[in-house]
C-alpha positions in Angstrom: -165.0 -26.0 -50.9 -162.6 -24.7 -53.1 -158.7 -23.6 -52.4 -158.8 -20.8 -50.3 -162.1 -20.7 -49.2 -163.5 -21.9 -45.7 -166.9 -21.9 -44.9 -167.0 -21.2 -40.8 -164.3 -19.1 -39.1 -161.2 -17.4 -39.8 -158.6 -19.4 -42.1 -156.7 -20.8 -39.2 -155.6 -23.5 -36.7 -157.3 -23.9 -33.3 -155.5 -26.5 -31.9 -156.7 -28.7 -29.2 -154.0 -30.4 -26.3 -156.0 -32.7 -24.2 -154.3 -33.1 -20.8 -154.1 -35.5 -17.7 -151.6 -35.8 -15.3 -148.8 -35.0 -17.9 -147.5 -31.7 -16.8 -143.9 -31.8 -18.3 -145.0 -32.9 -21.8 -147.6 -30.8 -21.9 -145.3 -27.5 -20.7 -142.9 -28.5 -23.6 -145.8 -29.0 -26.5 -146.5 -25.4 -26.0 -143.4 -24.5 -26.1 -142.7 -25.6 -28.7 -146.2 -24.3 -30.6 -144.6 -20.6 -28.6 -141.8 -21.3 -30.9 -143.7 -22.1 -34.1 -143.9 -18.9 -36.3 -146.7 -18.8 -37.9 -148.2 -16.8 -41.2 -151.9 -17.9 -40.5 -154.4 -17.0 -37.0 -153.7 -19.8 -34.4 -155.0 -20.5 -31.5 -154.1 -22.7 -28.8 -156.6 -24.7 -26.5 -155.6 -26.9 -23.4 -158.8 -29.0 -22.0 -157.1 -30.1 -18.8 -159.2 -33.3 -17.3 -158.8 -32.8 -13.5 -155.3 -33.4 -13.8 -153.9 -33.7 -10.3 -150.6 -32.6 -10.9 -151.4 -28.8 -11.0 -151.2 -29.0 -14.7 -154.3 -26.4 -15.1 -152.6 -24.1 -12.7 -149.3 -24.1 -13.9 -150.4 -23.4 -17.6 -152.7 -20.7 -16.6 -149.6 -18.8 -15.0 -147.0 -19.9 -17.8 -149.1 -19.5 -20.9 -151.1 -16.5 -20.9 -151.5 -17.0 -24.4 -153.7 -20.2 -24.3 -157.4 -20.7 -23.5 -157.9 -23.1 -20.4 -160.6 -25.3 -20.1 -160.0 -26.8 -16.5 -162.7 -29.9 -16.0 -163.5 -31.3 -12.2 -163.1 -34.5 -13.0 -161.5 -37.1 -16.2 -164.0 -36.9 -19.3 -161.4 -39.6 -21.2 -160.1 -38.3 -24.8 -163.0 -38.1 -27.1 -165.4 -35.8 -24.7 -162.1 -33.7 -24.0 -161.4 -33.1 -27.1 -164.6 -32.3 -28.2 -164.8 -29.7 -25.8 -161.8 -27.9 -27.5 -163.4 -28.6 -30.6 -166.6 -26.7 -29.6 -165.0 -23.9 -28.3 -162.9 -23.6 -31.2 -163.2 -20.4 -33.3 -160.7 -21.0 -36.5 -161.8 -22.5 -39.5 -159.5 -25.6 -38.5 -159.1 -27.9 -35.8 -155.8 -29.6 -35.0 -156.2 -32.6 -32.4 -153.0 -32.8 -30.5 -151.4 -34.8 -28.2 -149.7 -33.3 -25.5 -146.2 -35.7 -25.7 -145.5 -33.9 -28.7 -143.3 -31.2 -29.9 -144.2 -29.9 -33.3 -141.9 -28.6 -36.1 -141.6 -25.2 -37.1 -144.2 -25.0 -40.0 -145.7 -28.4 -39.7 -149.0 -27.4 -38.6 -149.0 -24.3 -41.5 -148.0 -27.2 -44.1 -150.7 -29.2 -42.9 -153.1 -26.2 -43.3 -152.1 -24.9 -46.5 -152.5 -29.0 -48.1 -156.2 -29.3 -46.9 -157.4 -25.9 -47.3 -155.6 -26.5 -51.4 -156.7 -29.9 -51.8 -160.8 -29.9 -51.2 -161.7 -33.9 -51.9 -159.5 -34.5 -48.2 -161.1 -34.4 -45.2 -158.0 -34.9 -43.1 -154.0 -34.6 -42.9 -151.4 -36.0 -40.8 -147.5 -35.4 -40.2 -144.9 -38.1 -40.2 -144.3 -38.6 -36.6 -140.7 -38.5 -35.1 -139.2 -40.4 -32.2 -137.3 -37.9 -30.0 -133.4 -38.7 -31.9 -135.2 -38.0 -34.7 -135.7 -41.1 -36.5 -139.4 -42.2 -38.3 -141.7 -43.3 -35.9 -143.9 -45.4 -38.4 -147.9 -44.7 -36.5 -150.6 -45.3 -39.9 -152.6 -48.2 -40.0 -155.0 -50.3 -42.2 -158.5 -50.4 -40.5 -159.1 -53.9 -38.6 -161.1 -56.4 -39.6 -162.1 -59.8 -37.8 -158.9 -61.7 -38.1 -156.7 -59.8 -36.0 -158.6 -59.8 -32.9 -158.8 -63.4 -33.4 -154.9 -63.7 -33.5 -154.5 -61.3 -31.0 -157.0 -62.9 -28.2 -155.5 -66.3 -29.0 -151.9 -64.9 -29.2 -151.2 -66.8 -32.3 -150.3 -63.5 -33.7 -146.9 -63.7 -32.5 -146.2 -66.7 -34.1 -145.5 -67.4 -38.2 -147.3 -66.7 -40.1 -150.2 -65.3 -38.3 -147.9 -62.4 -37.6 -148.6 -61.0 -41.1 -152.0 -59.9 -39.5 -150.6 -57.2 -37.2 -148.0 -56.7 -39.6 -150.4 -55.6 -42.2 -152.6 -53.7 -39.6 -150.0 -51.3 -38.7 -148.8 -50.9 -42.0 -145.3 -52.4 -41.7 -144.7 -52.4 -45.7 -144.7 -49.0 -45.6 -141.6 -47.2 -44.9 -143.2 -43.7 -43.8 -140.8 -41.8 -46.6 -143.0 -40.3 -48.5 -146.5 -38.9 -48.6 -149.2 -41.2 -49.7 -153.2 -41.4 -48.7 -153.7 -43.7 -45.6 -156.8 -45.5 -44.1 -155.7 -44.4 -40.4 -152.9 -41.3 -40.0 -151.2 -41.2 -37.0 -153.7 -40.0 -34.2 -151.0 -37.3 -32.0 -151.7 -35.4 -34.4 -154.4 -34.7 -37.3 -156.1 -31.7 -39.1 -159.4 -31.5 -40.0 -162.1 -28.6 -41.1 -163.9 -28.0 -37.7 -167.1 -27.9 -39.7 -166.6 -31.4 -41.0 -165.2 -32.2 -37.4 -168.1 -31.0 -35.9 -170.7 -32.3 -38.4 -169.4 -35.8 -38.2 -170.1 -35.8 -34.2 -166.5 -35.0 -33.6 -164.7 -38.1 -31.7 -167.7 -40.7 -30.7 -167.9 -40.5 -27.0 -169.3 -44.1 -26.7 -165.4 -44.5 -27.9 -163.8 -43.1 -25.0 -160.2 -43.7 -24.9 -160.1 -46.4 -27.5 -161.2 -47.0 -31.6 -162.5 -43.3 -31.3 -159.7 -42.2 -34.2 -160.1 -45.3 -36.6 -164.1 -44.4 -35.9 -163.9 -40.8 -37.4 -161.3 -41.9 -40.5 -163.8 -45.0 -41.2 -166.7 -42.1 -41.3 -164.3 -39.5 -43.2 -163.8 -42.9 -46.2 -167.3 -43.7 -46.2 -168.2 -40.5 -47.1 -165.8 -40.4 -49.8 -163.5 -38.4 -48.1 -159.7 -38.9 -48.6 -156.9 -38.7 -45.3 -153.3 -37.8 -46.3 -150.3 -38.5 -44.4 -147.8 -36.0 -45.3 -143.9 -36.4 -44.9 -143.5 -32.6 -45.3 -144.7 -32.0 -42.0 -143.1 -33.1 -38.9 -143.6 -33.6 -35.1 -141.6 -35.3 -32.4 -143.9 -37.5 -30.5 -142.6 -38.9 -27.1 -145.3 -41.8 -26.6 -144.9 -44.3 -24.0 -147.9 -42.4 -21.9 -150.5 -45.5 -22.7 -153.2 -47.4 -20.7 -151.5 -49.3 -18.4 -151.6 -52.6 -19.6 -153.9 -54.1 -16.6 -157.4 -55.8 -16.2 -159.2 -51.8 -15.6 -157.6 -50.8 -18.6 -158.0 -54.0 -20.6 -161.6 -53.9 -19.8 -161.9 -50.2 -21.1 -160.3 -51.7 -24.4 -162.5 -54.5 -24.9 -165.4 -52.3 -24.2 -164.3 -49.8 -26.6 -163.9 -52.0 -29.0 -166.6 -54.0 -28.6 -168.8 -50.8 -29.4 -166.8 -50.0 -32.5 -167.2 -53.4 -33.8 -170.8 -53.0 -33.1 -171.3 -49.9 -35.1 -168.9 -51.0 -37.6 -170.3 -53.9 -38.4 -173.7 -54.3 -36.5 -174.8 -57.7 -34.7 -172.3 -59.6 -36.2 -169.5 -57.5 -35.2 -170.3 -57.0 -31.5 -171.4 -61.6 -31.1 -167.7 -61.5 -32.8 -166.3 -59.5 -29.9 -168.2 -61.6 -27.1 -166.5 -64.7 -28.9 -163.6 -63.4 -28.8 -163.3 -62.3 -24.7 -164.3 -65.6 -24.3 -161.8 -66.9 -26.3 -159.4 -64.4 -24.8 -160.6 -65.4 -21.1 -160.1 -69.0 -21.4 -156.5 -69.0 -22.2 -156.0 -66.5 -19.1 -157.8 -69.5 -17.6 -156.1 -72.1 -18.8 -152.4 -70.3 -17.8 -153.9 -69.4 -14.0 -154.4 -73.2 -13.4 -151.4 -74.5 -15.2 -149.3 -71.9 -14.2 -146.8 -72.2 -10.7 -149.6 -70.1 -8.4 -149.9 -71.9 -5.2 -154.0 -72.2 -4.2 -154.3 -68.4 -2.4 -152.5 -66.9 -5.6 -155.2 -68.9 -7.9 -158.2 -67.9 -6.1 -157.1 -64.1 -6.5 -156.2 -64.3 -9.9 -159.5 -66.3 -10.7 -161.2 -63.5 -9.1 -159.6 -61.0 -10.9 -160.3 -62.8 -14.1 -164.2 -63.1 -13.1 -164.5 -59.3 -12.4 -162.8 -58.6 -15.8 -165.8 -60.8 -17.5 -168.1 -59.3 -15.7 -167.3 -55.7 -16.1 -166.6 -56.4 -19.7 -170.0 -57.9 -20.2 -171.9 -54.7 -18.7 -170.7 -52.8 -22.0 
């Protein structure tokens, strides 16, 4: 592809807001695309999964301007946004999160680098917390160490802390544009060809992995990712997995599949190791902990039914 040229759709930005329960955010992350003048066709799609705080209802009545796709029921983030993908009609396909405000002219800038620049397959904007300082979100791909230090907890202790350190890219000041492994995944630009021809996000990743998945694909096929200071958007976070054993297990099992495709038989026996690594330290801190015998026995249980649903992936 050269500069200029696309080869499906008109030159533009479909950008895709997957939402769930996050009514407010979501209200001001169009708002704030209603504000975004831009000098290229754009078009804005919410995939609502069942949200239950009339999130479809209310964006149908405020923004006319947007196309709806109201689910029944929770299709987790990579099947949402590969609905909006699908239904895009633009040659571009911006995955958004929806607690995020964009820039004026971020998404354009984003547009204008990959559509110039044909050996990327992807772009990203520095993130910003809401006052406006760097929110530093690119990462290095992970290998087998860090779930080791992190199941163990060893990573929080020197110097096995230069593990996560170096996983989330902490030598890196997030001042200037540079190529990346992993871009921040609120928000990331693609070709919706390439998007689509690559399977889009990999539903068997369905809340988890799914955006170091599609990078990993993107660099084996020689394709580069930039992260790109010129652009900014605000992004409000906090709105992640409860830390619990349902969404715990949802992680493991994510990530046991990515491992799996990543690195085949040896990956995923890595990943059994490593819950059982992870399960007998819970283990160890339920008995030696101050739980009288009632408060064991439900904790044990807990623990059991987090094995056991892990172990079904």
């Amino acid at each position: 592809m050269t500069p200029g040229q696309t080869n499906a759709g008109q030159l533009g930005v479909s950008v895709v807001i997957l939402s769930w329960n996050t009514l407010d955010l979501t209200r001001a992350c169009l708002l704030s695309l209603r504000a975004d003048t831009t000098r290229y066709a754009r078009e804005v799609i919410v995939v609502d999964n069942g949200s239950a705080d009339g999130s479809a209802q209310a964006i149908a009545a405020e923004f006319p301007e947007v196309r709806l796709i109201a689910n029944p029921d929770n299709r987790l983030y990579s099947e949402g946004n590969n609905q909006g993908a699908r239904a895009a009609t633009l040659s571009h396909v911006c995955l958004l999160n929806s607690d995020t405000e964009v820039k004026p002219g971020a998404l354009d800038t984003l547009l204008e680098f990959l559509v110039a620049h044909a050996d990327y397959g992807a772009v990203a904007p520095r993130l910003l917390n809401t006052d406006g300082t760097i929110q530093p979100a690119c990462k290095r791909f992970p290998g087998f160490l860090e779930p080791l230090f992190e199941y163990t907890q060893l990573e929080r202790h020197w110097p096995f802390t230069r593990w996560p350190e170096r996983l989330n890219m902490h030598d890196f000041d997030h001042r200037t544009s540079r190529d990346v492994p992993q871009p921040p995944g609120a928000c990331m630009l693609m070709a919706r060809e390439e998007y689509l021809a690559l399977g889009g996000l990999d539903p068997e990743l369905s809340l988890f992995f799914n955006d170091v998945r599609i990078c990993r694909q993107l660099w084996a096929a020689g394709r580069k990712i930039r992260f790109l200071v010129d652009a900014e958007v605000f992004h409000h976070g906090g709105a992640s997995t409860r830390k619990n054993y349902a969404g715990n297990t949802l992680h493991f099992r994510n990530r046991l599949t990515y491992y799996r495709k990543q690195h085949g038989a040896i990956g995923g026996a890595w990943m059994r190791a490593m819950l059982l690594v992870g399960c007998a330290r819970i283990w160890l801190g339920i008995w030696l902990g101050p739980k009288n015998a009632a408060q064991r026995k439900v904790a044990l249980d807990e623990l059991r039914q987090h094995w056991r649903r892990c172990l079904a992936a």
